[in-house]
C-alpha positions as CSV (number, residue, x, y, z in Angstrom):
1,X,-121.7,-135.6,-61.6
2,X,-125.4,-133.7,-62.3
3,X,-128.1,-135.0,-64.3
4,X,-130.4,-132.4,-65.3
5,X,-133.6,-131.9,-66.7
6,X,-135.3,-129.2,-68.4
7,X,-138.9,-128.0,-69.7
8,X,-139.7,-125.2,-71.5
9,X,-142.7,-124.5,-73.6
10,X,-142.6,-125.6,-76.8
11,X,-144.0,-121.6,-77.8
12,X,-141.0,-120.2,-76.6
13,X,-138.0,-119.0,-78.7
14,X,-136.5,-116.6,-76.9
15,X,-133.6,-118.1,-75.9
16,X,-134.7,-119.0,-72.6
17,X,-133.4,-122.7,-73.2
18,X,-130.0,-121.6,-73.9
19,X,-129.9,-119.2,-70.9
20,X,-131.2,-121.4,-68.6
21,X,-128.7,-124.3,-69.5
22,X,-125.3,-121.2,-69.4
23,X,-127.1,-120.6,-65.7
24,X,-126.7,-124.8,-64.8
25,X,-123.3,-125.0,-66.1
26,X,-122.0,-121.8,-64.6
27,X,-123.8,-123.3,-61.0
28,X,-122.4,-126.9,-61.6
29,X,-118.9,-125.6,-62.3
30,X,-119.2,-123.4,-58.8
31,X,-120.3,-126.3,-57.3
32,X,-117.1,-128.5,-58.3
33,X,-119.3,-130.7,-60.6
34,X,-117.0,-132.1,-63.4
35,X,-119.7,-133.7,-65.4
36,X,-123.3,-133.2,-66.3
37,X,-125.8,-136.0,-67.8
38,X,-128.8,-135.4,-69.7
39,X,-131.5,-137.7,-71.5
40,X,-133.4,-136.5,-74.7
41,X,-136.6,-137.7,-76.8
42,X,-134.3,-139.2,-80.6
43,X,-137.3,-136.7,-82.1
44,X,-136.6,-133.6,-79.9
45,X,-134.0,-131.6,-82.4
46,X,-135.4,-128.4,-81.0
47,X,-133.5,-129.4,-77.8
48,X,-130.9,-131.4,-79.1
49,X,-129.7,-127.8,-81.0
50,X,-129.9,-126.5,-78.0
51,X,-128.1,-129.0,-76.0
52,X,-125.4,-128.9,-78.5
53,X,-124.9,-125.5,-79.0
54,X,-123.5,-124.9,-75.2
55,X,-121.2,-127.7,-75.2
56,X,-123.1,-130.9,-74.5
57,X,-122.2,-134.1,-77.0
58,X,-124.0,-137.4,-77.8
59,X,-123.0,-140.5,-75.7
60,X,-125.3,-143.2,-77.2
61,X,-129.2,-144.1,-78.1
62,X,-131.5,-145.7,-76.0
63,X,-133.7,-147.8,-78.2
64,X,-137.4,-146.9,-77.8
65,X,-136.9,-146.3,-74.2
66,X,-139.5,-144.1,-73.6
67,X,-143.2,-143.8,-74.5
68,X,-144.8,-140.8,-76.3
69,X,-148.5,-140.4,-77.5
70,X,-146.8,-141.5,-80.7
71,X,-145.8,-144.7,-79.5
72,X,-141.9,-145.1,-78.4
73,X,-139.4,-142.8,-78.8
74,X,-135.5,-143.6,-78.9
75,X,-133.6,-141.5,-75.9
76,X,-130.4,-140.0,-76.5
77,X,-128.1,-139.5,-73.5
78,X,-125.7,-136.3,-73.7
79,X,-123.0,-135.4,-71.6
80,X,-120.8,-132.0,-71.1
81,X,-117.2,-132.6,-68.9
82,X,-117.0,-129.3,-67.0
């Protein structure tokens, strides 16, 4: 099992995201991983696409788990079974 975590700058949209995340999997699956874990901001849909678009899927929400400048923010935990 892998839990990742990712940053990219929220002025980017050049597919870096998406390439970054086929890099991880293709790794992970090399390295005889069978799943990967993530955790997301409820708010983040930018990321979420992203997420979703290469195979991860929604596990369950985390009730205003983490704090933002906003206040708190729900976190969504995604998985992808490799």
């Amino acid at each position: 099992m892998g839990l990742l975590g990712i940053i990219v700058a929220r002025e980017r949209n050049r597919g870096i995201g998406t390439k970054m995340l086929e890099t991880l999997i293709k790794e992970s699956r090399k390295a005889g991983l069978r799943l990967l874990i993530l955790d997301v901001l409820s708010t983040n849909t930018r990321a979420r696409h992203v997420y979703e678009k290469v195979g991860f899927r929604e596990a369950g929400v985390i009730p205003k788990m983490a704090r933002t400048r906003e206040g708190y923010d729900d976190v969504v935990r995604m998985y992808l079974e490799l």
